[in-house]
N, C-alpha and C positions, 0 to 999 in steps of 0.2 A: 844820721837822720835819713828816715828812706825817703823815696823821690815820690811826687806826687801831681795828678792830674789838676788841671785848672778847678775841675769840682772838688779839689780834695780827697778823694779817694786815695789809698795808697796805689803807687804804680807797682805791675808786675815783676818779680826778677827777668832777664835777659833769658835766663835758662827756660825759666813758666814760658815767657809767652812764645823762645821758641820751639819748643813743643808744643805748644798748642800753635801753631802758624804750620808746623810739620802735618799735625793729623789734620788741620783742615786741606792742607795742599794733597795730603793721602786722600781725602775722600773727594776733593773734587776729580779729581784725576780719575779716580777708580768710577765715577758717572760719566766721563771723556771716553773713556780707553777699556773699562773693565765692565764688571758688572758689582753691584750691591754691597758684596763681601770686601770689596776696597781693589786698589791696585798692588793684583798677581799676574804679573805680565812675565817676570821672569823667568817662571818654568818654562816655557814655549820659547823665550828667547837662549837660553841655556841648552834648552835643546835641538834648537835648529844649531847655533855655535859648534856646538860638539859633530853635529853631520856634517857640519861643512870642513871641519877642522881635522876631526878624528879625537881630538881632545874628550876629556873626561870630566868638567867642571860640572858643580851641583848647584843647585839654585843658588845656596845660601854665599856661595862663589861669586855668582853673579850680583848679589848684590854687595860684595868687599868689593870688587872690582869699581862698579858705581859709584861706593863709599868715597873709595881711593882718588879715582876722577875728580870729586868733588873737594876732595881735601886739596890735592895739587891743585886744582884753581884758585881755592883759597891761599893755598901761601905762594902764587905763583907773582901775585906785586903785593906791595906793604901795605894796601889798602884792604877792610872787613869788606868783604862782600856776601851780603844778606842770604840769597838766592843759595850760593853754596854750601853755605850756614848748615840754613833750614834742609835743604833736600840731603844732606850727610845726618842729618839727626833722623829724619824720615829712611833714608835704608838702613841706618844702624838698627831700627825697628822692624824692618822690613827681615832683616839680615838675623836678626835675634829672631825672629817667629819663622825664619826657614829653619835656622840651627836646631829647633823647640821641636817641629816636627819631623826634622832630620832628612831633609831633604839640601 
């Protein structure tokens, strides 16, 4: 039986609504920090890294790195936590449209 709001409506799967909780935290951020086209802040952060470093990492680097972050806070106590969730769904996206463009 699927789970359901007070109105009755059928409630979302876990997976629906975190993505959709991902692309809205994508486009607030990208009015925050970016402009229009969404939050691309990591070529610039990629590439200051790399001057300061000598390293070689590519965007889509930058954001498995982010990914990675996120996922060790999540398994880092036994407790779900939301926040890590969503923003590891949000650069797994981010991270698939650097790969796309090959950057």
């Amino acid at each position: 039986m699927k789970s359901t709001t007070r109105n009755n409506k059928p409630q979302q799967p876990v997976a629906i609504r975190t993505l959709m909780e991902a692309a809205n935290i994508m486009e607030a951020r990208a009015l925050t920090y970016d402009s229009h086209s969404g939050e691309r802040s990591m070529g610039k952060t990629v590439a200051v890294f790399n001057i300061i470093t000598g390293h070689n990492i590519s965007e889509a680097d930058g954001w498995l790195f982010m990914q990675s972050l996120k996922d060790v806070r999540q398994w880092s106590t036994p407790a779900y936590h939301e926040d890590s969730a969503i923003d590891s769904v949000a650069y797994a996206a981010l991270k698939t449209e650097a790969l796309d463009k090959g950057v």
